[in-house]
N, C-alpha and C positions, 0 to 999 in steps of 0.2 A: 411321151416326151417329144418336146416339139424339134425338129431338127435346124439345126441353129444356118440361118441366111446369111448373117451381115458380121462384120470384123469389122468393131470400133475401135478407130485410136484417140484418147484423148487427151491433149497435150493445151499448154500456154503458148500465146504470143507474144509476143514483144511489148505490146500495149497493154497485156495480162487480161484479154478477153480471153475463151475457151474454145478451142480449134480441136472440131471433130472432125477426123476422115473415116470416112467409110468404105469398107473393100470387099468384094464380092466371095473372097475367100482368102486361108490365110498365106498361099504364095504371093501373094502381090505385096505382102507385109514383109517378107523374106526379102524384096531390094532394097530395104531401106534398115532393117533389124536382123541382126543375129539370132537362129536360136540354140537356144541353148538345154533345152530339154524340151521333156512334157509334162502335163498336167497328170499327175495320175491320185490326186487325192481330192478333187473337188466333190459339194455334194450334190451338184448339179453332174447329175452321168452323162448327160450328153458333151460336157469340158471334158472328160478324162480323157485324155491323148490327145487335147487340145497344144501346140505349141507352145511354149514359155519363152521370150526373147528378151536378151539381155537390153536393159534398159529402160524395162517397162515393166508397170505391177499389172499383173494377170495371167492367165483369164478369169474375168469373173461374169457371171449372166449378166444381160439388162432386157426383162422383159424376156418375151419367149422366144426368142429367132434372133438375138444379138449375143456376140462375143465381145468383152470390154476390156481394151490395155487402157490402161494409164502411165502418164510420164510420173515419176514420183513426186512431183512437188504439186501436181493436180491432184494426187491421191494422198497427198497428206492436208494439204487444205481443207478437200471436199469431207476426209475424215472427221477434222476437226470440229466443219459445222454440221456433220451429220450427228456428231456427239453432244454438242452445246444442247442444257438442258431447256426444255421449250418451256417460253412464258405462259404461265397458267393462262386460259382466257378468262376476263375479265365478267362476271355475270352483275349486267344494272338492271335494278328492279325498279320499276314505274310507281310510282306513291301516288295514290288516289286524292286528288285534289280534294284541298279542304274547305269550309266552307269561307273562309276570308278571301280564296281565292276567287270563288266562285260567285260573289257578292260584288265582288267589287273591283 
């Protein structure tokens, strides 16, 4: 298990671009969020006893070495198009040129 470095927070802006901060651990996240428990059901083991802060969904993994809150209206978004079902890809088959083509 990889031992988790980085505590993402990922929240909207004003503009509704995507504003990731990243923190070297998760007391620096404690002046700005409450928390309010821990983690103790993730199935990622290295989350369990991860902090739970009010106002944010998480923690969830990202990758081996990140911790990920989200604001909730980024985690309902991002849910949404994670769920939107994907367009088949399209497969085009080449027709072998026929001979009207090839004449004239």
């Amino acid at each position: 298990m990889a031992k988790k470095q980085t505590w993402r927070i990922v929240t909207r802006g004003t503009d509704g671009q995507l504003l990731i901060h990243d923190f070297d651990s998760p007391d620096q996240i404690l002046r700005t969020h409450l928390q309010i428990g821990v983690d103790d059901c993730s199935t990622d083991l290295d989350l369990r006893g991860a902090p739970v802060f009010r106002s944010l969904i998480g923690p969830m993994p990202e990758g081996g070495t990140i911790v990920r809150y989200e604001a909730p209206e980024v985690f309902e978004e991002l849910t949404k198009e994670w769920a939107l079902p994907k367009s088949p890809r399209r497969r085009t088959r080449r027709t072998a040129p026929t001979e009207a083509t090839e004449q004239g």
